[in-house]
C-alpha positions in Angstrom: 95.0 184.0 81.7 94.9 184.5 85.7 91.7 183.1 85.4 93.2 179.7 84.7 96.2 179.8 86.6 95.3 177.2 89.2 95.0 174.8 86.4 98.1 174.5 85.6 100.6 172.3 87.4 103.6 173.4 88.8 106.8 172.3 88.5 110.6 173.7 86.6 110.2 171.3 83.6 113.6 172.5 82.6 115.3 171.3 86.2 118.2 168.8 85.0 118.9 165.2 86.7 122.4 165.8 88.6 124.8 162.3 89.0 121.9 161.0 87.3 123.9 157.6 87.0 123.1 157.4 90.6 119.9 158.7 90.8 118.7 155.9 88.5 120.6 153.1 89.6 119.0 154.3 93.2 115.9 154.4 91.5 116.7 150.7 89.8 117.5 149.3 93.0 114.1 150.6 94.5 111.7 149.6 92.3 113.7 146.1 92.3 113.1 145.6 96.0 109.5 146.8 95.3 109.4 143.8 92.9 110.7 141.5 96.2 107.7 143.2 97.8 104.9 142.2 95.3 106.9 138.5 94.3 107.4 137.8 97.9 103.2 138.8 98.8 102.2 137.3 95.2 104.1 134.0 94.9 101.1 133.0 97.4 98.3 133.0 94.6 100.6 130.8 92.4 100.3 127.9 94.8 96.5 128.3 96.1 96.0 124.8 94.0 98.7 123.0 96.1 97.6 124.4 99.2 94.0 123.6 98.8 95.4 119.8 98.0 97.6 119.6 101.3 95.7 121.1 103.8 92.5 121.3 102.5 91.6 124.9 102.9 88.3 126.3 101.9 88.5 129.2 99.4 87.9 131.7 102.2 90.9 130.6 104.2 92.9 131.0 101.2 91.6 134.5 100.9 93.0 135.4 104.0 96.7 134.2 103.6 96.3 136.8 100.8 94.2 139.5 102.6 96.1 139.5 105.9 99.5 140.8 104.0 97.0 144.0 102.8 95.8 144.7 106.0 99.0 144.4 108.0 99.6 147.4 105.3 96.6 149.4 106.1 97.0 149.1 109.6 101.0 149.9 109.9 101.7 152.1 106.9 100.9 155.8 108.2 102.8 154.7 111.4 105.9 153.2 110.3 106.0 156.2 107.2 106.3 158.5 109.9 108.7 156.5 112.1 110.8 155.9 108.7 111.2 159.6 108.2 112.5 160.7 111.4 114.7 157.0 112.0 116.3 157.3 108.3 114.5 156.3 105.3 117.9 154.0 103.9 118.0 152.2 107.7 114.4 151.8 107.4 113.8 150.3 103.8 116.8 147.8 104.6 115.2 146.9 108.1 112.0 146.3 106.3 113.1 144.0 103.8 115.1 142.0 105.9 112.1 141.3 107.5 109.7 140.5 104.9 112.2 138.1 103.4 113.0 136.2 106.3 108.6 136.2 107.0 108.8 135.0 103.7 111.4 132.0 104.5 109.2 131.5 107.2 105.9 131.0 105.2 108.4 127.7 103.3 108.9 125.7 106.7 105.3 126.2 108.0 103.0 123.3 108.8 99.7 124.2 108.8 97.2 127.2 108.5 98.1 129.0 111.6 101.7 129.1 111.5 101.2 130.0 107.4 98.9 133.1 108.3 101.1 134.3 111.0 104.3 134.2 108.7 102.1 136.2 106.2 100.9 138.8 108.6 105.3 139.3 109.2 105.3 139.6 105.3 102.5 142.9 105.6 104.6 144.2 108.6 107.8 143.8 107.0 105.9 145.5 103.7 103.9 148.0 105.8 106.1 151.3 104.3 107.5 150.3 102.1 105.5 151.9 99.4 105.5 155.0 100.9 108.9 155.0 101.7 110.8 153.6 99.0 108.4 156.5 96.5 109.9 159.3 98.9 113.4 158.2 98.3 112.7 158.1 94.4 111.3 161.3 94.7 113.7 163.2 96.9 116.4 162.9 94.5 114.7 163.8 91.4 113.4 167.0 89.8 109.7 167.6 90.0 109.3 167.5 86.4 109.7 163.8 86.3 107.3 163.2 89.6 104.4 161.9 87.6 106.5 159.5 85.5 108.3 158.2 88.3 105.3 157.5 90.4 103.3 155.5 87.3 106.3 153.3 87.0 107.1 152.9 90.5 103.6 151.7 91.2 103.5 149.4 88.1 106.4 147.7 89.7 104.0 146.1 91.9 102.5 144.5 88.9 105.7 143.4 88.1 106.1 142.1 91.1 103.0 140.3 91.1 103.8 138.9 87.5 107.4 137.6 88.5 106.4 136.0 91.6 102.8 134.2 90.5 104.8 133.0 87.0 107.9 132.3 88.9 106.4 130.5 92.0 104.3 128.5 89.5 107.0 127.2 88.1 109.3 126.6 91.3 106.3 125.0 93.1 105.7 122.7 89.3 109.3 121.6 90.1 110.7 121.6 93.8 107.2 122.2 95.3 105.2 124.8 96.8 107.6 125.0 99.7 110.3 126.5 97.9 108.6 128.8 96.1 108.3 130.5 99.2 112.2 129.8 99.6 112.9 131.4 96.4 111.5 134.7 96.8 113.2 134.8 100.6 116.5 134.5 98.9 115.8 137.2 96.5 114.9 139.5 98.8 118.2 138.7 100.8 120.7 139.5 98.5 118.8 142.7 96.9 118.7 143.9 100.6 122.8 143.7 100.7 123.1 145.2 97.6 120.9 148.5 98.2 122.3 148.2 101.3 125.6 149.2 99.6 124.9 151.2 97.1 122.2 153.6 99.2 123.3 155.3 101.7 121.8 158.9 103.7 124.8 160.5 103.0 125.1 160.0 98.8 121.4 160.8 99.4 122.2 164.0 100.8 124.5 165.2 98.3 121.8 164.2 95.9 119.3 166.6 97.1 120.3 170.3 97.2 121.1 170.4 93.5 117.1 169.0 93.0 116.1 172.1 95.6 113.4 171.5 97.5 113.4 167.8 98.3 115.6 167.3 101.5 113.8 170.7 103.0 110.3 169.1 102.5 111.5 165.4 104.1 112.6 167.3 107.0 109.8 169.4 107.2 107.4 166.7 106.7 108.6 165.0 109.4 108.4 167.5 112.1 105.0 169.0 111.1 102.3 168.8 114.2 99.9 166.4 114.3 96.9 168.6 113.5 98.4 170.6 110.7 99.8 167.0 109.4 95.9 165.9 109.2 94.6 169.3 107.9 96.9 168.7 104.9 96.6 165.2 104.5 92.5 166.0 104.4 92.7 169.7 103.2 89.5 169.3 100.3 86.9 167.1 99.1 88.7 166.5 96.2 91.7 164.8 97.7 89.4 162.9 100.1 87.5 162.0 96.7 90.9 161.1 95.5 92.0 158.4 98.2 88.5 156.8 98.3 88.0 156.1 94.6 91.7 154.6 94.1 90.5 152.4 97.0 87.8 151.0 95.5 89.1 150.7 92.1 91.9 149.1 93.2 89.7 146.2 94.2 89.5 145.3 90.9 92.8 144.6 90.4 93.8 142.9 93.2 90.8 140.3 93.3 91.9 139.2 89.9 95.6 139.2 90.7 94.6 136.6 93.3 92.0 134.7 92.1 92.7 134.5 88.3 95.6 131.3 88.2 92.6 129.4 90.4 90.3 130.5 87.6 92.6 129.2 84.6 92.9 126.0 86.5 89.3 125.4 87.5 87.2 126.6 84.0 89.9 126.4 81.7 91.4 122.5 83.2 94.7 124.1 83.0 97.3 122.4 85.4 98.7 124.9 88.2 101.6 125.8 87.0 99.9 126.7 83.4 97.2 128.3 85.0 100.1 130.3 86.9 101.9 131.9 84.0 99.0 132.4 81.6 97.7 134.5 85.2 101.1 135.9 85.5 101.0 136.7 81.4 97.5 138.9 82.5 98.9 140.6 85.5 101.8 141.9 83.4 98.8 143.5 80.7 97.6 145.2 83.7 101.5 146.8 84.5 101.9 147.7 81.1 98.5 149.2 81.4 99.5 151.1 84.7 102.1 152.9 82.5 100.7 153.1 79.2 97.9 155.4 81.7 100.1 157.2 83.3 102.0 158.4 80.3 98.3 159.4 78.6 96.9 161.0 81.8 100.0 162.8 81.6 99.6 164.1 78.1 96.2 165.1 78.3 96.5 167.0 81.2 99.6 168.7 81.0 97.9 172.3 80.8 94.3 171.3 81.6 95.0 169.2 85.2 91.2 168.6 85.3 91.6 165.6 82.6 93.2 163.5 85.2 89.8 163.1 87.0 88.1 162.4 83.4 90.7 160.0 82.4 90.4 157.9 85.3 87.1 158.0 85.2 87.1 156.6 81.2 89.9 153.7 82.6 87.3 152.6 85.6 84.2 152.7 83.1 86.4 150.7 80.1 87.2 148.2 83.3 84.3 147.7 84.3 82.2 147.1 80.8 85.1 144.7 79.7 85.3 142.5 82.4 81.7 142.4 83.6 80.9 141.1 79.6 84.0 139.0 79.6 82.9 137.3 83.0 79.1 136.7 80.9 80.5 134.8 78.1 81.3 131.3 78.2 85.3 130.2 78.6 87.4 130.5 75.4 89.2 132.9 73.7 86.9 135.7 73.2 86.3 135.5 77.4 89.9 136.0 77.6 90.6 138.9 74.8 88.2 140.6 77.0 89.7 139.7 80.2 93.1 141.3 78.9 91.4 144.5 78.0 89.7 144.8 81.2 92.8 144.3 83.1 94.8 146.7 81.1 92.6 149.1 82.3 92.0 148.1 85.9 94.4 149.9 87.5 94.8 152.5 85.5 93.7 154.9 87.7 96.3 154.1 90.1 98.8 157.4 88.0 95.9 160.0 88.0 95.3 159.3 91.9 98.6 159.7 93.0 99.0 163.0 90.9 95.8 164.4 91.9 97.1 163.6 95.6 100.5 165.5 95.3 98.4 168.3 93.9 96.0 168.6 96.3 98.4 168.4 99.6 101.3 170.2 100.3 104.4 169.5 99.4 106.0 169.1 102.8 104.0 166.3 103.6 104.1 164.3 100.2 105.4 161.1 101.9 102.9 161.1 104.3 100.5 161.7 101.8 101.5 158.8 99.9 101.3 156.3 103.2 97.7 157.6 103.5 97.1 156.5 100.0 98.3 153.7 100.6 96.3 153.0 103.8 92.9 153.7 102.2 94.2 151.6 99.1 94.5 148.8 101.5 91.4 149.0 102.9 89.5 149.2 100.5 90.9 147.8 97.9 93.8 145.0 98.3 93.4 144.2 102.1 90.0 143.0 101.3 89.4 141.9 97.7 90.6 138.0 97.9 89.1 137.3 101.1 85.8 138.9 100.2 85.7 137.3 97.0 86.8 134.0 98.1 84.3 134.2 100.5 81.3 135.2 98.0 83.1 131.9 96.1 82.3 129.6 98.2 78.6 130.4 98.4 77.8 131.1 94.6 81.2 129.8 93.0 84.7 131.4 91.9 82.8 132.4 88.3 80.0 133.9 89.9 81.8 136.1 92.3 84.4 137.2 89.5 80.9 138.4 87.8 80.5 140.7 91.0 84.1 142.2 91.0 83.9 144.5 88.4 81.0 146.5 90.2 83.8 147.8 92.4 85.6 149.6 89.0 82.4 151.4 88.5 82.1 152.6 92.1 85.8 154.3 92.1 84.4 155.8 89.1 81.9 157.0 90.9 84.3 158.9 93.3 86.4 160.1 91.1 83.2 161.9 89.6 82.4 163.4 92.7 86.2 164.5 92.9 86.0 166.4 89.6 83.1 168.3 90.8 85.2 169.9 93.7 88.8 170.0 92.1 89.2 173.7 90.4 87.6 175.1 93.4 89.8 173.5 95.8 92.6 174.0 93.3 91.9 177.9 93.5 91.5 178.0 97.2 94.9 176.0 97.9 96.6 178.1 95.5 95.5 181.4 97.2 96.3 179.9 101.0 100.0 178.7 99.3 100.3 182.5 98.2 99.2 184.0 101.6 101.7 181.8 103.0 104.1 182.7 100.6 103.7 186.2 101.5 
């Protein structure tokens, strides 16, 4: 049995949830400003249409309203993670969202392009850490049997998000238009910022964590780490490396359709914008029900063998890739989008193997960091890019024609996550044995 030790996953799956009324309304509270996040970056796509009708933008410039919220992220996330950690991590979430909410009111009273773009670029700064952060505070407070089950759902919040705010700024911008849209997902932001701001405070959080154990020791360790050990951990095996890269690219996927599919709808299918907004919306919510419905199966197949969590991401990249690349072939109708909904079921569901195979394969006092570099290489790769690139590739060979393209990426990620399983059980077996020298 020794032989297979390092395949197991640790954890005391015993561990009980103390004041776990708290702990989940916490936990409620922070996945429900992470849906602000997403509705507030989303609502954008919804109104593409009405945009393109006032100002006249070209598909490329609508990209980048979309694409320059992502790469605020990439560029700010690591930074502001640490900052967040050593400042307060309650201050800092309430700082941020005050921000990206009134970026948000910001993007309603714009009046043209430039001032839009700008106001979006306060949206990414305002959204920078929040992933990062807001998954650390989840995490700090609960035992480590429920880590992989808290991070699937946290992350599908995003989807949420996205769903809420494309369907919901749809039908605002149908109504009161596009304008208020933006308006609406400001106000939403506000008043969920007053109430965490409430309900969450350092000091409940304190008295939260020594009764999980090792949570407040590993936030304060984290943050006081050196910069080169920080680094060596973050990095520490080709595996993890493996890891970051192919959630990257996969995530591509996901986030090209999220923008591009309520243009789609109301260009192929003739469907009026706020139609083409929620049937979008309805696809994006398959994809967070998918997110979950992974994480829960990755879970279960790998709860002794932790290899399976590279194979099953693998089989959700491959199923992405096959479904959407035929669905994009065929002409529009309903079998186009049966296939469509399969593919994006699957699209990101990758994103609950990655971020387990990343707390595995870094040490435990640096998990948040861990997380914000996750989330960096996620941006780059995957979000910060995916609308503008295929926006661009739109205007040159249309939007059907690049959404033919996309799925490419899904195949690449699995492609790295191949790579990733090659290295895992011997980098498994040589963290294991530097954790026991250390332990020693």
């Amino acid at each position: 049995m020794a032989a297979y030790a390092p395949m197991i996953e640790r954890g005391d799956f015993s561990e009980p949830i103390v004041r776990p009324v708290y702990a989940w309304a916490v936990f409620a509270l922070t996945v429900g400003l992470l849906l602000s996040d997403y509705m507030s970056r989303q609502t954008l796509n919804a109104v593409f249409p009405y945009l393109k009708g006032a100002w006249g933008l070209t598909d490329a410039k609508l990209g980048s309203l979309s694409s320059v919220v992502a790469l605020m992220v990439g560029v700010l996330t690591v930074p502001l993670s640490i900052l967040a950690d050593r400042w307060g991590r309650v201050r800092s979430i309430t700082l941020m969202v005050g921000l990206w909410s009134l970026a948000t009111l910001g993007c309603a009273i714009s009046t043209n392009y430039g001032e839009l773009l700008a106001a979006r670029a306060f949206v990414g700064i305002g959204e920078a850490a929040y992933g990062s952060v807001g998954i650390a505070v989840v995490l700090s407070i609960f035992p480590a049997r429920l880590r992989s089950t808290l991070t699937s759902a946290f992350m599908a919040g995003g989807a949420f998000g996205s769903v809420l705010g494309v369907a919901l700024g749809g039908v605002v911008a149908t109504r009161f238009g596009w304008r208020w849209s933006f308006g609406a997902m400001a106000g939403f932001g506000l008043v969920l910022m007053l109430v965490y701001a409430a309900v969450v405070t350092e000091k409940r959080l304190t008295r939260q964590r020594p009764a999980v154990g090792e949570g407040e020791k590993h936030g304060k360790n984290g943050a006081r780490i050196g910069l080169r050990a920080l680094v060596a951990g973050l990095f520490s095996s080709r595996s993890v490396v493996f890891a970051y890269v192919g959630s990257g690219f996969h995530l591509f996927v996901a986030t090209a359709l999220f923008a591009w599919m309520p243009s789609y709808l109301n260009r192929y299918y003739a469907m009026a914008p706020g139609k083409a907004a929620l049937a979008a919306a309805g696809l994006v919510l398959v994809t967070g029900v998918g997110m979950i419905a992974c994480g829960i199966v990755t879970d279960r197949v790998s709860r002794v063998v932790a290899a399976r969590k590279w194979l099953a991401a693998i089989i959700y990249c491959v199923i992405s890739f096959v479904a959407l690349g035929v669905a994009f072939q065929l002409p529009a109708g309903s079998r186009q989008l049966a296939l469509i909904g399969v593919g994006m079921f699957f699209c990101a569901g990758a994103c609950g193997p990655s971020g387990a195979m990343v707390a595995r394969l870094t040490p435990a006092t640096i998990h948040a960091s861990a997380f914000a570099t996750l989330t960096l290489i996620n941006n780059f790769l995957g979000l910060a890019p995916a609308a503008v690139v295929t926006g661009l590739v739109a205007d040159r060979i249309g939007l059907l024609g690049a959404l033919q393209l996309v799925p490419v990426l899904s195949l690449v990620g699995a492609a790295f996550f191949m790579l990733g399983s090659r290295h895992y059980l011997k980098d498994i077996r040589r963290l294991d044995a530097l954790h026991q020298c250390a332990a020693a």
